[in-house]
TORKOL-4160 file (C-alpha; in steps of 0.2 Angstrom, whole numbers, padded with zeros to 4 digits, m for minus):
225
<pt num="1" X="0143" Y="m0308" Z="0488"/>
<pt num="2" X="0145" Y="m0325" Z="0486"/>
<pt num="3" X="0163" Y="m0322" Z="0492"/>
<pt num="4" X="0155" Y="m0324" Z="0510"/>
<pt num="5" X="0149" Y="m0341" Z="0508"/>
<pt num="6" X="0168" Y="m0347" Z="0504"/>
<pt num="7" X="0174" Y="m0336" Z="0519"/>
<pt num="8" X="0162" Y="m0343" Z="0532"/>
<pt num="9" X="0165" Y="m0360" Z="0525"/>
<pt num="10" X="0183" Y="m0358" Z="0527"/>
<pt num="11" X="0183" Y="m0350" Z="0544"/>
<pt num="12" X="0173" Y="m0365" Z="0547"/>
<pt num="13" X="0185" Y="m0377" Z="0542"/>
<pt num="14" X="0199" Y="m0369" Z="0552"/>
<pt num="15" X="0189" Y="m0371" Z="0566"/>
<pt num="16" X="0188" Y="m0387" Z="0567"/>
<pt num="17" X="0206" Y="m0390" Z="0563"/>
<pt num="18" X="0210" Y="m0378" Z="0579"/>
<pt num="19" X="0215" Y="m0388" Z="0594"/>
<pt num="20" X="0215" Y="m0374" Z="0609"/>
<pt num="21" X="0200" Y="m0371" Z="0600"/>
<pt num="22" X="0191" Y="m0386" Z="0600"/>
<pt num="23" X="0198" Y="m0390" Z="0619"/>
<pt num="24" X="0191" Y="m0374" Z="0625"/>
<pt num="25" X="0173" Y="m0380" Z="0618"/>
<pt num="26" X="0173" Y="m0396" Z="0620"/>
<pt num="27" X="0178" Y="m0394" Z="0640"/>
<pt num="28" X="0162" Y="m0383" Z="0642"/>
<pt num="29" X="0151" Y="m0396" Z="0632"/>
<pt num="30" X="0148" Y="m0383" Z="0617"/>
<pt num="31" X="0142" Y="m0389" Z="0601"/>
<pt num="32" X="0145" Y="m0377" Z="0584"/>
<pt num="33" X="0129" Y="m0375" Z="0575"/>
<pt num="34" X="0134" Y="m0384" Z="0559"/>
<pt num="35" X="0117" Y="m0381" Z="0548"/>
<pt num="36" X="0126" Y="m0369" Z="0539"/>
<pt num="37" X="0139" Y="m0383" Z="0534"/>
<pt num="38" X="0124" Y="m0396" Z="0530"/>
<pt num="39" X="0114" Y="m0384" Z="0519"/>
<pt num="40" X="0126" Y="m0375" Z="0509"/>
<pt num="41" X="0119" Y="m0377" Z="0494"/>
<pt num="42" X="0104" Y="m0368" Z="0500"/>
<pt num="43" X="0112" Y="m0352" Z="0505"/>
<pt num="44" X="0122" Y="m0351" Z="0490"/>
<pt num="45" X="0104" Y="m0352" Z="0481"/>
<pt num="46" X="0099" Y="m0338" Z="0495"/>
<pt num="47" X="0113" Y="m0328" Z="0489"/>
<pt num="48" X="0111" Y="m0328" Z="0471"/>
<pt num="49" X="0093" Y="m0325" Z="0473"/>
<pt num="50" X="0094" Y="m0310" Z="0483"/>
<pt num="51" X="0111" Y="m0303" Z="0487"/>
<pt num="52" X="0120" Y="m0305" Z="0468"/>
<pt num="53" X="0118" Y="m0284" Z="0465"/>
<pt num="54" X="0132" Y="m0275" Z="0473"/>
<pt num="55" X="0122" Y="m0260" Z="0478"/>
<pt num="56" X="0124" Y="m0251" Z="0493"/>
<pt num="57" X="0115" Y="m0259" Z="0510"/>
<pt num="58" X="0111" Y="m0258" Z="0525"/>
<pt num="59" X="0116" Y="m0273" Z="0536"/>
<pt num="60" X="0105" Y="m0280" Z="0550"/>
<pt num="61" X="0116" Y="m0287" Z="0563"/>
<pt num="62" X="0110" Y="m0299" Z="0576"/>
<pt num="63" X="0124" Y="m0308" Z="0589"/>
<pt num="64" X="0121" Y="m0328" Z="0583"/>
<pt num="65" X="0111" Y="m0341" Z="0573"/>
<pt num="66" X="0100" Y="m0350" Z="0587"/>
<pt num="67" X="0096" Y="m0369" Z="0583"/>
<pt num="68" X="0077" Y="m0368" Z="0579"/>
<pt num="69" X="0081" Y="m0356" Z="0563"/>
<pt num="70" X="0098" Y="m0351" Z="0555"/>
<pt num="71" X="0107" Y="m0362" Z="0565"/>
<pt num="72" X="0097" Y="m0375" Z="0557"/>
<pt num="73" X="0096" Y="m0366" Z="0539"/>
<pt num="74" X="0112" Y="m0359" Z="0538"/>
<pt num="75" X="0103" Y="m0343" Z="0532"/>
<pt num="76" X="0105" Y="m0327" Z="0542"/>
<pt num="77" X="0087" Y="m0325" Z="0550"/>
<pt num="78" X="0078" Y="m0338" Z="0538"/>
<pt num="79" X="0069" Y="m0353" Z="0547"/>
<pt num="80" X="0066" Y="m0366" Z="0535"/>
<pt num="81" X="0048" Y="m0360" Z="0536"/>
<pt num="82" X="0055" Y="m0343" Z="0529"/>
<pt num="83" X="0065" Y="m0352" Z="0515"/>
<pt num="84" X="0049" Y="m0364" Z="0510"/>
<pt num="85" X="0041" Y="m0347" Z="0506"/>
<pt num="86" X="0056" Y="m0342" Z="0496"/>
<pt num="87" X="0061" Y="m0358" Z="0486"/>
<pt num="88" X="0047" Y="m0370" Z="0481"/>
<pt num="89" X="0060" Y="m0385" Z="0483"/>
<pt num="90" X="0062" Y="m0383" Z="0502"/>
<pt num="91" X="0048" Y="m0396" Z="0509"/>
<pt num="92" X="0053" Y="m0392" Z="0530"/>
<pt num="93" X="0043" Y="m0380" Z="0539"/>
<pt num="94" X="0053" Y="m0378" Z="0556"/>
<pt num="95" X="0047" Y="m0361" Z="0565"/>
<pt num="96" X="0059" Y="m0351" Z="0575"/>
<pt num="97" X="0051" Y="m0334" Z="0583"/>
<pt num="98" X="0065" Y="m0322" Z="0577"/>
<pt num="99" X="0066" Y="m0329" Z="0560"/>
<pt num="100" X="0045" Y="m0326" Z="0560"/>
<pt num="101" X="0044" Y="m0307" Z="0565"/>
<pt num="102" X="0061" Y="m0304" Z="0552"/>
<pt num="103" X="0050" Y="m0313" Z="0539"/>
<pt num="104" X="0035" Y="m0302" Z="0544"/>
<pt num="105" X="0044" Y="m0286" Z="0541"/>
<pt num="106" X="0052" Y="m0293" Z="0525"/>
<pt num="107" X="0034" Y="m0296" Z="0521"/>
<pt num="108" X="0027" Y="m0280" Z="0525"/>
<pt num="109" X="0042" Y="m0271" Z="0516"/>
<pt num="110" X="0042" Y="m0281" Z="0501"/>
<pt num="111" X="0053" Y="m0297" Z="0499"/>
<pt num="112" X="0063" Y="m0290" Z="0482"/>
<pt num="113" X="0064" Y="m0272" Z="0489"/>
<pt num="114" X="0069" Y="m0277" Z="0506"/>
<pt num="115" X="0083" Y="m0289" Z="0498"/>
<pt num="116" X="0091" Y="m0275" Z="0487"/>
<pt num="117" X="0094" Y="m0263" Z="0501"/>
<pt num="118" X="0095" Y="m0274" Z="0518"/>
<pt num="119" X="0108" Y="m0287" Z="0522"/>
<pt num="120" X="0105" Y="m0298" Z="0536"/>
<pt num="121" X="0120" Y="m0305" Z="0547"/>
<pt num="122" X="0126" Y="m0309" Z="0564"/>
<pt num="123" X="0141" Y="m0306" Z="0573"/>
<pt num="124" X="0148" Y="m0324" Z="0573"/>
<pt num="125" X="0140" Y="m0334" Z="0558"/>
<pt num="126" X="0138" Y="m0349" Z="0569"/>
<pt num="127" X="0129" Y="m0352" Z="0584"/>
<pt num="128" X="0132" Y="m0362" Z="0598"/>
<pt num="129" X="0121" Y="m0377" Z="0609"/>
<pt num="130" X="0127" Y="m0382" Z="0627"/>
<pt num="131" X="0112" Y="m0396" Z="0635"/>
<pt num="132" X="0101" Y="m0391" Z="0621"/>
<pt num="133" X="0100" Y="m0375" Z="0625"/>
<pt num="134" X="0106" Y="m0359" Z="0614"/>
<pt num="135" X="0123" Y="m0350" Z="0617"/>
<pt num="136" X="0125" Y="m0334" Z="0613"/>
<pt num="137" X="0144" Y="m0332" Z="0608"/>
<pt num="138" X="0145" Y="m0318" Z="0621"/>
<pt num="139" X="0145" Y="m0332" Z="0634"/>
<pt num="140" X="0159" Y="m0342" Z="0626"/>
<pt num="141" X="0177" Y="m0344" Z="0636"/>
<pt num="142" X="0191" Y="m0333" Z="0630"/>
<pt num="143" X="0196" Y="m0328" Z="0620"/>
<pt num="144" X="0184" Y="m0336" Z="0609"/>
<pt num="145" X="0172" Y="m0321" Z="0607"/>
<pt num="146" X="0186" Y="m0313" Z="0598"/>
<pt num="147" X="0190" Y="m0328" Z="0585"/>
<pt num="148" X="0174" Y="m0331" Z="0580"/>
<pt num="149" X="0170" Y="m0314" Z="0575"/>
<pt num="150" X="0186" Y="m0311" Z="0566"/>
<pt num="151" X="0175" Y="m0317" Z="0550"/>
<pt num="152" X="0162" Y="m0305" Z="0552"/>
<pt num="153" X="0175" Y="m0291" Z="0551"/>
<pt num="154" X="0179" Y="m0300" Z="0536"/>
<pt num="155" X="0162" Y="m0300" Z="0529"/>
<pt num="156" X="0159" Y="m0282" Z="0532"/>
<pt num="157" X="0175" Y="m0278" Z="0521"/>
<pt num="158" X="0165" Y="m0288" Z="0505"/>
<pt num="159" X="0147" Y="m0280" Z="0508"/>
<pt num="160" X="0154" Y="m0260" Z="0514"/>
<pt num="161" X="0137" Y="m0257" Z="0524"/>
<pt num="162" X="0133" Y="m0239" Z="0521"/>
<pt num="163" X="0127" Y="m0241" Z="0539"/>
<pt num="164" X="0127" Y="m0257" Z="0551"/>
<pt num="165" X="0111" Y="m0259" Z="0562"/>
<pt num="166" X="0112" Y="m0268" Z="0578"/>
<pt num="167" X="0098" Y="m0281" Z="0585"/>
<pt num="168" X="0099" Y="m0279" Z="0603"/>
<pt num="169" X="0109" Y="m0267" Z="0616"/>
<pt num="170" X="0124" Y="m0281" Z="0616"/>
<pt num="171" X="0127" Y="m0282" Z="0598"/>
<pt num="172" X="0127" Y="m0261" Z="0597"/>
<pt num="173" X="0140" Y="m0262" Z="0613"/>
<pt num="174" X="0150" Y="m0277" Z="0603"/>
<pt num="175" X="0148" Y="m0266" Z="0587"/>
<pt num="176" X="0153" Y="m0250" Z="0596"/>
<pt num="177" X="0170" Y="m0259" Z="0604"/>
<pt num="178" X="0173" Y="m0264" Z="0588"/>
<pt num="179" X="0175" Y="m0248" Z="0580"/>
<pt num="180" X="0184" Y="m0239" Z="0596"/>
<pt num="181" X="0197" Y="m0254" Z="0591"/>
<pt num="182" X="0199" Y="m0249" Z="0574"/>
<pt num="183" X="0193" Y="m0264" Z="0569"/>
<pt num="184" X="0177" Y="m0260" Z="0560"/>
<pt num="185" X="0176" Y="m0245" Z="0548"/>
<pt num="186" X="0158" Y="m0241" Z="0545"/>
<pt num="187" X="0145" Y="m0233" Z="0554"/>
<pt num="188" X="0133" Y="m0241" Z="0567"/>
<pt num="189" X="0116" Y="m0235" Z="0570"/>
<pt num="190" X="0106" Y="m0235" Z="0582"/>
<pt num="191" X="0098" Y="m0254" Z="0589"/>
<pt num="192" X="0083" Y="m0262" Z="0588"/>
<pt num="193" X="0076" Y="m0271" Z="0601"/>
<pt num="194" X="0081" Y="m0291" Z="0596"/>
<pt num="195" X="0068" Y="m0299" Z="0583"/>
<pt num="196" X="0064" Y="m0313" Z="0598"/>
<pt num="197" X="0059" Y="m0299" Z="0610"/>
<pt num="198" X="0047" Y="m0290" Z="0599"/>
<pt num="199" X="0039" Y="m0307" Z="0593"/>
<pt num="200" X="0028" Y="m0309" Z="0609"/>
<pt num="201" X="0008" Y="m0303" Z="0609"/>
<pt num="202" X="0006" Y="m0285" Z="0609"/>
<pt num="203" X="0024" Y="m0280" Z="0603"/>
<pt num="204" X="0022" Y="m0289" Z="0588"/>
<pt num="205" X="0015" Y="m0275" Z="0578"/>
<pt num="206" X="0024" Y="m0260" Z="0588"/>
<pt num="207" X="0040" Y="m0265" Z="0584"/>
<pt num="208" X="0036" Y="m0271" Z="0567"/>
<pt num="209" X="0032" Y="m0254" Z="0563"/>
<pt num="210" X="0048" Y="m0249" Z="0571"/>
<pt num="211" X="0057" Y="m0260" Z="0560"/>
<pt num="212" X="0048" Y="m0257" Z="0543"/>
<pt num="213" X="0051" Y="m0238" Z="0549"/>
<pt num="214" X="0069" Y="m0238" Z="0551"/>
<pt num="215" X="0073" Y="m0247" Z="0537"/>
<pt num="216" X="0064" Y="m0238" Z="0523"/>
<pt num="217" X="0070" Y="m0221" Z="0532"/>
<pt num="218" X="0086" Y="m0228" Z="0528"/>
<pt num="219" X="0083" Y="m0235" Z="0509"/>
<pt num="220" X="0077" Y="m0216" Z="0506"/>
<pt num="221" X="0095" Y="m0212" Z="0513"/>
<pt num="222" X="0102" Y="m0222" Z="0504"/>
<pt num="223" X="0093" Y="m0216" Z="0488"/>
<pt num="224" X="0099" Y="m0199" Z="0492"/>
<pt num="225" X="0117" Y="m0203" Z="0495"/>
């Protein structure tokens, strides 16, 4: 699995070496999220703590890192609040909403049980600022939707997903456009409502169960298969 960290850090690396790319987002004032980049060595702890089994999972799927959490950690759905909990050397304790209602279901599942059966990932590994404010890559000009998911294709080819659950109705339609296409080759679920929506007052524990639900109906489906 650590396969991953070297793909992402090599799609990242082309990136930057990518002048239509770099024109395209530099003429709408787009930064690339580069926590990732900046706390590599942290992942790679992530990884080897968490995802060094090969068993089977099921992949979480949100659409992009936003910069208050993994666009800051470089950790799918980790806030560096998230990671202090994980790794007693991580002395930050930036909060990001989604990152805290992903941590509560991790929490309220088990933190080793959830890891050996749950992958967490998003459909471009980097997210995106524009005035300070998140991009989703949806938003970004073409054909640029396209290139930087072409790694997340990539990563789905190293972790087979025995089936791909999406975080909010775009990512299920990116997901479901994907497969029409050919391009992805394993099954998508059915969504979740995004972790950022169901982190506010009284959803908070609805859709916690609804999470916690879903997933361990689909570890005892996995356990069968």
């Amino acid at each position: 699995m650590e396969k991953i960290i070297d793909l992402h850090e090599d799609f990242y690396k082309s990136i930057q070496n990518d002048l239509e790319v770099k024109e395209k987002l530099d003429r709408e004032k787009i930064t690339i999220l580069d926590g990732f980049i900046e706390n590599r060595e942290l992942v790679r702890l992530y990884y080897q703590a968490f995802y060094i089994s090969k068993t089977p999972r099921i992949v979480l799927c949100g659409t992009n890192p936003g910069k208050n959490g993994a666009g800051k950690t470089g950790i799918p759905f980790i806030d560096f609040n998230g990671a202090s909990e994980l790794f007693p050397n991580v002395d930050q304790d930036d909060k990001e909403r989604s990152a805290q209602f992903i941590l509560s279901v991790i929490s309220e599942i088990g933190k080793m049980k959830f890891h050996k059966n749950v992958y967490m990932t998003n459909l471009s590994w980097f997210g995106f600022i524009q005035d300070n404010k998140n991009v989703n890559y949806f938003n970004l000009p073409t054909p640029l939707e396209s290139v930087f998911t072409d790694s997340f294709l990539a990563e789905m080819e190293i972790v087979r997903p025995k089936v791909i659950i999406p975080l909010s109705k775009d990512v299920e339609q990116a997901l479901h456009k994907m497969t029409e296409e050919g391009r992805l080759n394993y099954p998508v679920g059915p969504r979740l409502p995004h972790p950022y929506y169901c982190s506010f007052g009284k959803r908070e524990d609805k859709y916690k169960e609804k999470y916690v639900n879903r997933i361990t109906s689909s570890m005892g489906r996995l356990a069968l298969s």
